[in-house]
C-alpha positions as CSV (number, residue, x, y, z in Angstrom):
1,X,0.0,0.0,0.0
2,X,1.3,3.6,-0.9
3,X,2.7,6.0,1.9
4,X,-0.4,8.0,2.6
5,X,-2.0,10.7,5.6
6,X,-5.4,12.0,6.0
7,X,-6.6,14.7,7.9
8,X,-10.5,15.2,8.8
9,X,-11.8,17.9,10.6
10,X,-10.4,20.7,8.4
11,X,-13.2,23.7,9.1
12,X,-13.6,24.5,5.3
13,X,-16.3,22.6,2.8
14,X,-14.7,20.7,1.0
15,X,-16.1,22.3,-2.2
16,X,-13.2,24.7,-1.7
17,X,-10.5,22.3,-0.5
18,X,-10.7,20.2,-3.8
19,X,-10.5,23.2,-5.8
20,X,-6.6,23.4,-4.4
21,X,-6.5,19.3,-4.0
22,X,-7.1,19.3,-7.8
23,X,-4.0,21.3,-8.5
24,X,-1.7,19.1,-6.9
25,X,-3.0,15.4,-8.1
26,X,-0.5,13.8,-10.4
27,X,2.3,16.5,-10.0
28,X,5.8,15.5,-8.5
29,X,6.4,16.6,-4.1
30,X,8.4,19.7,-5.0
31,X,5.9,21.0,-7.5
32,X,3.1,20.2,-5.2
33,X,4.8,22.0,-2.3
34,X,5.6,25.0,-4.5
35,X,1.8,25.6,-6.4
36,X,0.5,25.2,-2.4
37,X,3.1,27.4,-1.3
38,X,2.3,30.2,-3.3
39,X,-1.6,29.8,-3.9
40,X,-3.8,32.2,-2.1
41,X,-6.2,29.5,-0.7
42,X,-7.0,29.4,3.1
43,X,-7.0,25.7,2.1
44,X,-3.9,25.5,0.9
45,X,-1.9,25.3,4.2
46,X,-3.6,22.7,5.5
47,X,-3.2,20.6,2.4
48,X,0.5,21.1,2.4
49,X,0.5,19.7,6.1
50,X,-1.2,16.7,5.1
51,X,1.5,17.1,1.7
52,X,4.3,16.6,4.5
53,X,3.2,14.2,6.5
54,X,2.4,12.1,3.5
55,X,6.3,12.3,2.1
56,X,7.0,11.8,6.5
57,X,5.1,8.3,6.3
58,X,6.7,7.3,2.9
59,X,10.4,7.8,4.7
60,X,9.6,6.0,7.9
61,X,8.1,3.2,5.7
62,X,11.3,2.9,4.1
63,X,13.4,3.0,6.6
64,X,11.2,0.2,8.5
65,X,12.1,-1.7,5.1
66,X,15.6,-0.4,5.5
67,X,15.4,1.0,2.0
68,X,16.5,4.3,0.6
69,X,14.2,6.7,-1.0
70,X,14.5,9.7,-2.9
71,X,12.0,12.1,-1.5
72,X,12.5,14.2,-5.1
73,X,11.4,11.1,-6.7
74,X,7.9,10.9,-5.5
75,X,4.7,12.4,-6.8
76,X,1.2,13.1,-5.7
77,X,-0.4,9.2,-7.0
78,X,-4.0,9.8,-5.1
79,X,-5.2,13.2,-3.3
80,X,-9.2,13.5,-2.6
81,X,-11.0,16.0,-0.8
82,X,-14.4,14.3,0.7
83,X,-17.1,15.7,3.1
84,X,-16.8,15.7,7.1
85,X,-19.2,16.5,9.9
86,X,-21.2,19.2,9.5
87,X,-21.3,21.5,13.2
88,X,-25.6,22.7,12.9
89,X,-25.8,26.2,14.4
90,X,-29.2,27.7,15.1
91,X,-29.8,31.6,14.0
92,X,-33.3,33.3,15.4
93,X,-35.8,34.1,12.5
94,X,-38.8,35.9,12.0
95,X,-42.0,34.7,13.9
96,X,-40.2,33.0,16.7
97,X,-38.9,30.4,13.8
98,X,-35.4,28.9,13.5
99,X,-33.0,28.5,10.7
100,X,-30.1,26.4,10.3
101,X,-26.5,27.4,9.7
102,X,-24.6,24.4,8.6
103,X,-20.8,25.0,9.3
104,X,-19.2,22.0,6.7
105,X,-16.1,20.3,7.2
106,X,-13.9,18.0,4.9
107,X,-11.5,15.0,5.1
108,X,-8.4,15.5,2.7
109,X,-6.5,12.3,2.0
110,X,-3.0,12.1,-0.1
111,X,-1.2,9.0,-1.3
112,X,2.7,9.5,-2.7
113,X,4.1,7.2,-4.6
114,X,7.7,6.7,-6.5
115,X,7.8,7.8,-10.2
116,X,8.2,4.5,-12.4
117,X,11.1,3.8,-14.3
118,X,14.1,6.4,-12.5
């Protein structure tokens, strides 16, 4: 199984986040860290956290393997944005009424893999 890391809970729908996750999919780690580096997404920090811990888990696996990999080698095989929880927040309406306020969340999970053939 590929080197992955998820993260749930991130406080942003994750219409948003995969309009930053989509940017990254297929692209090598130091492209990836550069396009998140220098977008102007909220979302895009806490993609690049998962990003890192991702390449982290693909190191320790190796090492647990005691093989060497080349961190410049690897590339974004699998990134997904999915929905979390959604936090419902009640906001006083006209006529003694209630309306929801539905504060979404999303799940962002990456997979790196090694480029084939170097």
């Amino acid at each position: 199984m590929a080197p992955r890391a998820i993260q749930r809970g991130i406080r942003q729908s994750a219409r948003k986040v995969r309009l930053v996750v989509d940017t990254i999919r297929g692209k090598g780690v130091n492209e990836a860290y550069a396009v998140l580096r220098f977008s102007k997404k909220r979302a895009a920090r806490q993609i690049e956290k998962v990003l890192r811990s991702a390449v982290a888990n693909a190191e320790q696996d190796a090492q647990r393997e005691n093989q060497s990999i080349d961190v410049d080698q690897l590339y974004v095989s699998y990134a997904i944005a999915n929905e979390g929880e959604t936090l419902w927040r009640w906001r006083p309406a006209a006529y003694g009424r209630a309306v929801p306020i539905r504060k979404r969340m999303s799940a962002v999970e990456i997979h790196v893999a090694p480029k084939e053939g170097m």
